[in-house]
N, C-alpha and C positions, 0 to 999 in steps of 0.2 A: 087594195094593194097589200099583198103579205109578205113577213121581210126575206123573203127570197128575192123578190123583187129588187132588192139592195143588193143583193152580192155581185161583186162586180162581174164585165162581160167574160174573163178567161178565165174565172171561176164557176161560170156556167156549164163547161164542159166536163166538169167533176158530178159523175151521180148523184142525183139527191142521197140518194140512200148508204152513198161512203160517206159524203159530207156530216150525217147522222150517225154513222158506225163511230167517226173518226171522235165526233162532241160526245158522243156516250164513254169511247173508250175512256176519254181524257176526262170526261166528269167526274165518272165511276172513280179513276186513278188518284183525283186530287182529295174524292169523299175520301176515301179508304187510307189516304198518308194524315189528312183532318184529323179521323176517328184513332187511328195507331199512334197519333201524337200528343193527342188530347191530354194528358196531363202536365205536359210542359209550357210554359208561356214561351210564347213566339217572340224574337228578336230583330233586328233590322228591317231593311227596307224591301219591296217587293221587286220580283224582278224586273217588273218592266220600269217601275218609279228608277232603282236604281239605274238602269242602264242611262237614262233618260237626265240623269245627275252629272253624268261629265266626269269631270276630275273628282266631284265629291262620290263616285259609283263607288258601293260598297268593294268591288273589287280592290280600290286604290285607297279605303280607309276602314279595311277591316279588322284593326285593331280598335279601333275605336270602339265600334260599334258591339267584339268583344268586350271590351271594359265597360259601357252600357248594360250587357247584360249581365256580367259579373259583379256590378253594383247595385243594379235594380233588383235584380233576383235571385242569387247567390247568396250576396251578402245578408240580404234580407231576410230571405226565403229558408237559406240552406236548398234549396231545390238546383235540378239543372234545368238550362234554358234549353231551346230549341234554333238554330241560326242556319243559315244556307254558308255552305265554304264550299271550297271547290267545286262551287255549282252542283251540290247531296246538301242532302238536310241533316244534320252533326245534335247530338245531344250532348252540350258542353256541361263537364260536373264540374262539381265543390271536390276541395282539398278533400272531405272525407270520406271521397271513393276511391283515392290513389290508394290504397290496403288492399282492396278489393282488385284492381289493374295487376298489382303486384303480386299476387298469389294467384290472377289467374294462369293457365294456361297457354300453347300459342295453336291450342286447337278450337279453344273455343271462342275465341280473341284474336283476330288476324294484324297483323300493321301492316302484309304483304297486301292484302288483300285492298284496304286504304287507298295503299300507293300505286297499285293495279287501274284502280277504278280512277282516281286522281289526275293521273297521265296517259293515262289508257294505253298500259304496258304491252298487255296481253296482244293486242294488236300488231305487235313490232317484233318482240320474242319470246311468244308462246304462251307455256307454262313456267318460264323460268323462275317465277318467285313462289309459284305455289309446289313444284312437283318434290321436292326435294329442300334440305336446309345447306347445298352446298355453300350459296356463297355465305351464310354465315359462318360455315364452320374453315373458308378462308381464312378467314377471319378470325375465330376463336382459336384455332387448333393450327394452324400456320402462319398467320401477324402474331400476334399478342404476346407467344411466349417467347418470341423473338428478340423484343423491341428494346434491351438492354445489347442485342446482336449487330440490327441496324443502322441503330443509334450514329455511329460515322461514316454509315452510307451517307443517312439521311441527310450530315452535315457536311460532308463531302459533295454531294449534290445540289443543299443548296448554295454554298460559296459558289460553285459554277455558275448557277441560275443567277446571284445576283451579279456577278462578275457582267454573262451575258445580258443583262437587263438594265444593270446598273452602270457596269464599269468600276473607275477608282477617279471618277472624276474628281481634280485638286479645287477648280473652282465649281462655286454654289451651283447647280443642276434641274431643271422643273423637271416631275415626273407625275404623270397621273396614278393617283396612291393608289386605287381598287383595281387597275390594269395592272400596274407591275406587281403587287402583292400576288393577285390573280393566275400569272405568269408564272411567279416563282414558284407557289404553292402547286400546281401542275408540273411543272418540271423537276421539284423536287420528289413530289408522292409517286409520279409516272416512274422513276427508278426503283420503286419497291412494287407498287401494285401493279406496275407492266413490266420491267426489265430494263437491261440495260443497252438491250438490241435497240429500241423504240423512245428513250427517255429523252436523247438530245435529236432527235429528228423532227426538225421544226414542220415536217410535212403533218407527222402524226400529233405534232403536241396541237396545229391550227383545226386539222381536220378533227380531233376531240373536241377540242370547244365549239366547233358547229355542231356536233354530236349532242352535246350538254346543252346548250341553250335551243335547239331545236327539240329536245325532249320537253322542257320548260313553254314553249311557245306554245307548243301542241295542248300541253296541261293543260295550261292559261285559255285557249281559246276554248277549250271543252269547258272549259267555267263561266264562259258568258253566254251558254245556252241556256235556252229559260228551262224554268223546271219541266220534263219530260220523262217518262217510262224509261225503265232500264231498255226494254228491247227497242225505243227508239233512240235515246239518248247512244247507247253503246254501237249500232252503226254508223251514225255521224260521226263519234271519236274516233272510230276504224279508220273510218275517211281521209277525216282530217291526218291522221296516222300517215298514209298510204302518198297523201300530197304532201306534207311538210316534216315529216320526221325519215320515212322511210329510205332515200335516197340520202342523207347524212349519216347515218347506220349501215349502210352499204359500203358508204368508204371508207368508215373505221373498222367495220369488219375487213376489208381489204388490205385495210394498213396492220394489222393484229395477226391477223391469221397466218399467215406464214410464217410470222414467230414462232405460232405456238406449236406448225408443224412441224419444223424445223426442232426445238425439241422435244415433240411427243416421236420421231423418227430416231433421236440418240439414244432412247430407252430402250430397254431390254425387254424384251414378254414379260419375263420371271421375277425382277426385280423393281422396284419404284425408286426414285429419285432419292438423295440425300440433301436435302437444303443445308442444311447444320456442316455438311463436311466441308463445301466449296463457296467461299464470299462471293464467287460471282451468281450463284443460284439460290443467294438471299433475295425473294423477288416472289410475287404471288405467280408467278405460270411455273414456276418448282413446287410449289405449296400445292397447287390447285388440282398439278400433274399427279401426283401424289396420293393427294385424297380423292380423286375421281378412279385410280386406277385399286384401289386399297378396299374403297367404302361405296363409290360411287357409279360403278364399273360402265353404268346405263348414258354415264354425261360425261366418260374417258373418250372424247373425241374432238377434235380442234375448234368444230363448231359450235359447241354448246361451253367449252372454256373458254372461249373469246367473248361469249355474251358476259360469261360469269367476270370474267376480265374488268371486262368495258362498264357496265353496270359497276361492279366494287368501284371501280376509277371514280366514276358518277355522283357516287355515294358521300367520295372523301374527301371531294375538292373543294368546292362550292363553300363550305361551311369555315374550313380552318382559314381562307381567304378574306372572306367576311369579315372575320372575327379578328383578324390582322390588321384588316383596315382600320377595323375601330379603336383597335388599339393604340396603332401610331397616331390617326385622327385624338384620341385623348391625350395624349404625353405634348402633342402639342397643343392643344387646346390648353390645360392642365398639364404647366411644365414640370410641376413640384414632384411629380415623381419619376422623373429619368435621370436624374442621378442618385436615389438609394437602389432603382433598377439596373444600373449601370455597375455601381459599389458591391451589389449583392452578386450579381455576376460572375466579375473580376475576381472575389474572393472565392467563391466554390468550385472556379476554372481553379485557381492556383492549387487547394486544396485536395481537390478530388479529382483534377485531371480536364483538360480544355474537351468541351462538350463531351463529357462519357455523361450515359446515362444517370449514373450517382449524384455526379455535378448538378444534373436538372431534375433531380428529383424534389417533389415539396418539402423532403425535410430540410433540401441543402436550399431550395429558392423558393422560400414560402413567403415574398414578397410578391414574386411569378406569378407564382398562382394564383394567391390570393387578387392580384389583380386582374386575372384571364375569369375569373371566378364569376367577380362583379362588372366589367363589360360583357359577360354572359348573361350576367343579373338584369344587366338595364339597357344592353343594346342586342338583347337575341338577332339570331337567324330568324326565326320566328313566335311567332307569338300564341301559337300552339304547339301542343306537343301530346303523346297517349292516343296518336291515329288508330282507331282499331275498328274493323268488322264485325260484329258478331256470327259467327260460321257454324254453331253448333244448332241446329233444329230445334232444341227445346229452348232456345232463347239463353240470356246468362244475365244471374238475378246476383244484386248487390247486398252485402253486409244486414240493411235494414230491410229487406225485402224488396226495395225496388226490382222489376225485371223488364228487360228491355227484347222484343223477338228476334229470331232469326232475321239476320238484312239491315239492321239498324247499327247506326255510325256512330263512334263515340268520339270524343275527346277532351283535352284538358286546359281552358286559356291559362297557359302557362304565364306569359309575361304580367295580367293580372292581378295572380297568384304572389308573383316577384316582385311587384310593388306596392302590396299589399300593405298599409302600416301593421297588420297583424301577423305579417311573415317579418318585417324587418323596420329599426329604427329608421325614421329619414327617408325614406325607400326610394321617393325620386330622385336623391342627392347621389349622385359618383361618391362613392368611398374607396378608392381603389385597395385600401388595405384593411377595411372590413372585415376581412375572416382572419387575418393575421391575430389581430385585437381580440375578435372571439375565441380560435383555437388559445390564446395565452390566457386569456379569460379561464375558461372553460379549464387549460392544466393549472392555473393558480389554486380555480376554488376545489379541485381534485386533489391536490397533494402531489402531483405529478412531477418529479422533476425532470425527468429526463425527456427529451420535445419527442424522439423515435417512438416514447410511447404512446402518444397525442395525432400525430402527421403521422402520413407514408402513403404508396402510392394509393392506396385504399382508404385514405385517412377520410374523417365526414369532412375536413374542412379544403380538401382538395379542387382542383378546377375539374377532375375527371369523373369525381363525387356525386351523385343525385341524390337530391334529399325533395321532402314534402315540397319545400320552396326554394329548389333550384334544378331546376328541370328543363335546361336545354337539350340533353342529352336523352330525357325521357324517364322511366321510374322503372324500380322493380325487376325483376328478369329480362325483359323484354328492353329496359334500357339499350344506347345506343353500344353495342359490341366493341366498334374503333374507337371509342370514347379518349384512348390512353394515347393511341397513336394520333389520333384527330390535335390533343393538346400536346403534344411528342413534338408534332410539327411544327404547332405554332410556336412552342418555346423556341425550339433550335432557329426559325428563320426569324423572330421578334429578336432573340439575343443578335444573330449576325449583325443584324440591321443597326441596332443603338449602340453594339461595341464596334463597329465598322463603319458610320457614318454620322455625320453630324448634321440635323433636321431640324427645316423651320417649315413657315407659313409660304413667306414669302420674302422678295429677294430685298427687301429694304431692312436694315435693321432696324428693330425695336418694334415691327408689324404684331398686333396682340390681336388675332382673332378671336371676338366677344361673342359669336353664335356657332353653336360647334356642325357640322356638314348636315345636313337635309340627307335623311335614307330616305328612299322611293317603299313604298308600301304596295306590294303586291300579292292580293290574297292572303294578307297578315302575314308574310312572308321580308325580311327586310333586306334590299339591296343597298351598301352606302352609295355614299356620294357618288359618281364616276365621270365626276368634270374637275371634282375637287385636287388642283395642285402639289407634291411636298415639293420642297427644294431640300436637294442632300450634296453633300461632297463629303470623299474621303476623309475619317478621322487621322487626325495628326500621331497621335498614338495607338497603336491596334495591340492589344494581349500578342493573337498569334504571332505576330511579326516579332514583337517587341522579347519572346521567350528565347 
């Protein structure tokens, strides 16, 4: 008996000689990733143990198993480890190659490419993230210089959002905090990065969040394929693509597009749009119009700015949501800071004017910050950050000579990094006003008197700031672009909320919850809570009202 013998009976119908082509192909594939890895030690669990783990599957505790190898071998070593993430095998570095991230390149260093293969973009629209730098330069060259412009859009739109979400309820209210935060932060961003055609139309704001969380579903499930070949791994992600994302992209292109014809049809040949002249085409399809018909001329067409559209949306939501959560989730956990949060507010509204940008800036709310800073610090979005491909042929070689070839993934365990005692005193301790202390720190033993010369929106001690050890946002050039407007947001609807409403745990008083919400872990990726309760009612006294 030879063990062919064993293979079961509707496997016999597969040729000996594919069943041998298919074990060669995949021997060969797993020799040859062996040998190209070989100098990294290997981290986690294998894929099939993993899967086989349950609730403890590397997918569900990949931070961990990050901080495993950023102690064993990082700390240790100095070296990078080797780990599986998003179902690719990732070369995680030490602090001392973010130099190296930051002067390179983004030809020779992709993030597009990352986030390509990640969610198997390419699949759904094209070439969008490789062909061109349109949507960042959305981004750079139509958000960015704006955002002292939109600044009372943005807060004019979220009063709506919480108004719709919330009310003015007098008595105390449950509301699920990562749902309505969720809400707001989409109905507010959708009036700048879609319009104001699409911002309150509850059709488009439901059919984008199936849009968003079916790009995510798709991710996720192309990560629990065992390791496999690009050229096989990449038509399963198609697949997968074609069944559960592509049909939720249809509708949001359906719901978008007529927008954007509608005004790419009031333009003129000859001239391009003026965003700056008219507050109502403060809005990224004025911006986008703009720069595709200017610089772009190949993506000036309704079709290819609805993907750019819908993508930036994608991009901007998710995170300032998050990060909202955890916020409120603290202040009530750790009440001790929402009333200097509250005090520092009040006073820079009366000062420099109710929500202008001046008012929110770090020099005027470096209490703000400094607290968005450090639940950045210790409750990321994720727990990586520095996604990049290497895309250049001859490979791209580090500082000390390290060099890593063409096709190899890099990245950076951020979160780590951030609770490193060598990044920071305490590290796993909340300090919500940590950087306040250092920036005064840091002007005292300078001579510095004056704080504008210390802070500003650029400042190192800012929430929108990246440094060695703080890296939500990412490092270097290639840092995250919305960075300013991402934390724009969260100010304006974090301040609405604690000068607008008054929040507890729950509805009995004197309830002190002692264990602060459970985030769900996904691919090192952190969702909060989303069962976890606030109760709010109307405050008794409101600035606005009260002026």
């Amino acid at each position: 008996m030879t063990m062919l013998d064993h293979i079961p009976p509707q496997w016999s119908e597969i040729p000996q000689t594919t069943l041998f082509l298919l074990a060669g192909i995949l021997g060969f594939y797993f020799v040859s990733i062996s040998q190209s890895w070989a100098p990294f030690t290997r981290v986690g669990k294998p894929w099939l143990l993993s899967l086989l783990s349950g609730p403890r599957a590397m997918s569900f505790t990949m931070e961990k198993h990050l901080q495993v190898g950023y102690d064993k071998v990082i700390r240790n070593t100095s070296n990078p480890f080797l780990m599986r993430w998003w179902g690719m095998e990732y070369i995680f570095l030490p602090i001392k190659y973010l130099g190296d991230l930051k002067r390179a390149d983004g030809h020779g260093l992709s993030f597009f490419e990352s986030l390509n293969e990640a969610f198997s973009l390419e699949a759904s629209v094209g070439d969008l993230y490789s062909s061109s730098n349109l949507m960042v330069d959305v981004v750079r060259r139509g958000l960015n210089p704006r955002l002292a412009k939109i600044t009372p859009l943005l807060e004019s739109e979220a009063i709506y959002a919480l108004t719709k979400e919330i009310g003015a309820p007098k008595d105390w209210t449950p509301f699920p905090a990562a749902q309505l935060l969720n809400n707001t932060v989409l109905r507010t961003t959708s009036r700048i990065l879609i319009g104001p055609e699409l911002c309150r139309d509850v059709n488009f704001l439901e059919t984008f969040q199936q849009f968003g969380i079916s790009i995510f579903n798709n991710g996720f499930l192309c990560s629990m394929l065992p390791p496999l070949p690009n050229f096989i791994r990449r038509p399963l992600c198609r697949l997968f693509t074609s069944l559960f994302h592509k049909k939720s992209l249809e509708s949001a292109i359906e719901m978008v597009q007529p927008t954007v014809q509608a005004r790419l049809d009031k333009l003129q040949p000859s001239t391009s749009p003026s965003p700056s002249s008219d507050p109502e085409l403060q809005d990224a399809i004025a911006w986008t119009l703009s720069l595709t018909q200017a610089t772009y001329p190949a993506e000036h067409n309704p079709e290819r700015i609805t993907l750019t559209l819908l993508h930036n949306l994608w991009a901007s939501n998710a995170g300032p949501a998050e990060t909202l959560t955890n916020m409120i989730f603290q202040i009530l956990y750790d009440p001790v800071y929402l009333p200097p949060l509250r005090s520092e507010a009040e006073e820079s509204f009366r000062i420099h004017g109710y929500f202008t940008h001046k008012a929110l800036s770090p020099n005027n709310m470096p209490l703000l910050d400094s607290f968005i800073r450090e639940i950045n610090r210790l409750y990321p979005t994720d727990s990586v950050t520095c996604m990049r491909t290497v895309t250049d042929n001859k490979g791209f070689e580090f500082h000390d000579g390290l060099r890593v070839p063409v096709g190899s993934r890099i990245a950076v365990p951020s979160l780590a990094i951030q609770t490193d005692v060598d990044s920071y005193a305490d590290p796993l301790r909340f300090d919500g006003f940590r950087f306040v202390r250092m920036r005064n720190s840091e002007a005292a033993s300078s001579g510095t008197p004056d704080k504008e010369d210390v802070v500003g929106d650029g400042a190192k001690y800012s929430a929108a700031t990246p440094s060695e050890t703080y890296l939500p946002f990412g490092f270097g050039r290639h840092a995250c672009p919305g960075r300013w407007y991402a934390v724009l947001v969260i100010k304006i609807i974090f301040t609405e909320v604690i000068l607008g409403y008054d929040l507890k745990w729950d509805l009995n008083e004197g309830v002190i919850q002692k264990v602060r919400p459970a985030s769900l872990s996904l691919n090192g990726m952190f969702l909060p809570n989303q069962r976890q309760q606030v109760w709010l009612r109307r405050r008794k006294s409101n600035m606005k009202s009260s002026d």
